[in-house]
N, C-alpha and C positions, 0 to 999 in steps of 0.2 A: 516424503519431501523429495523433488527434484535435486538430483546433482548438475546434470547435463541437461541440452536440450538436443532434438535428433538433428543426424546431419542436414536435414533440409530446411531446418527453421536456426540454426546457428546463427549469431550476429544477428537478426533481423527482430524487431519489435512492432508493435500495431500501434501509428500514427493517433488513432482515434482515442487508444487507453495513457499516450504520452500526454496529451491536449486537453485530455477529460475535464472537466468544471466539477466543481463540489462547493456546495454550503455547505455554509455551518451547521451544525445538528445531525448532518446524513453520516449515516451506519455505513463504515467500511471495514473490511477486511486487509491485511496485508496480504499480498502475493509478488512475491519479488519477482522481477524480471532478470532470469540470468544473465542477458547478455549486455547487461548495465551491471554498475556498481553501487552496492545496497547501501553498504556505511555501518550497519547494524550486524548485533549477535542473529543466527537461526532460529534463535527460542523468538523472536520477535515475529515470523514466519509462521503463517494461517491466524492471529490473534483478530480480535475482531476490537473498534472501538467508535469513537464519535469523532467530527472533523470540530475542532473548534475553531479556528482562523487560517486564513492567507497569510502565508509569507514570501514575498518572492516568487517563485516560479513553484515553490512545496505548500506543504498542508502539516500544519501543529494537528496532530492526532493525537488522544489521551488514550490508553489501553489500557485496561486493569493487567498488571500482571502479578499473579500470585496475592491476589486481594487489596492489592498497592495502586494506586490511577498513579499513571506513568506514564510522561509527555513526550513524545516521538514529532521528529522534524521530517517526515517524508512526500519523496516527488510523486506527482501523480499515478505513476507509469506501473509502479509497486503496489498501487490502491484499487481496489476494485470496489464498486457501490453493491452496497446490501439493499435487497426492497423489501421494505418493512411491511411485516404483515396488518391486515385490515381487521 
């Protein structure tokens, strides 16, 4: 897991992963953006789950953690889309 990020990408984030769109149902990943504030523990960090609604400018995520479905309130910017195999 990342601590830092290198000195030439410091501060700076990718407009297109802040703005992303997700329905409901699509498979994402956490991947926090350091140079934002997460809100959440690390263990929450690389977990995969399903987007289940809009809230606001975030995304209700359910992530099993340790066999438990556990409901996460996160910004898009932390979310990466999974492409579901065929």
């Amino acid at each position: 897991m990342l601590k830092h990020k290198k000195p030439r990408t410091r501060g700076k984030f990718s407009f297109s992963r802040y703005f992303q769109k997700l329905q409901p149902g699509d498979s994402v990943a956490v991947a926090r953006e350091l140079s934002l504030k997460f809100g959440y523990s690390k263990r929450v960090q690389g977990r995969t789950g399903k987007v289940l609604e809009k809230r606001g400018a975030a995304y209700f995520v359910e992530i099993n953690d340790l066999g438990k479905p556990k409901k996460y309130l996160i910004k898009p910017i932390h979310l990466v889309k999974i492409q579901e195999a065929k």
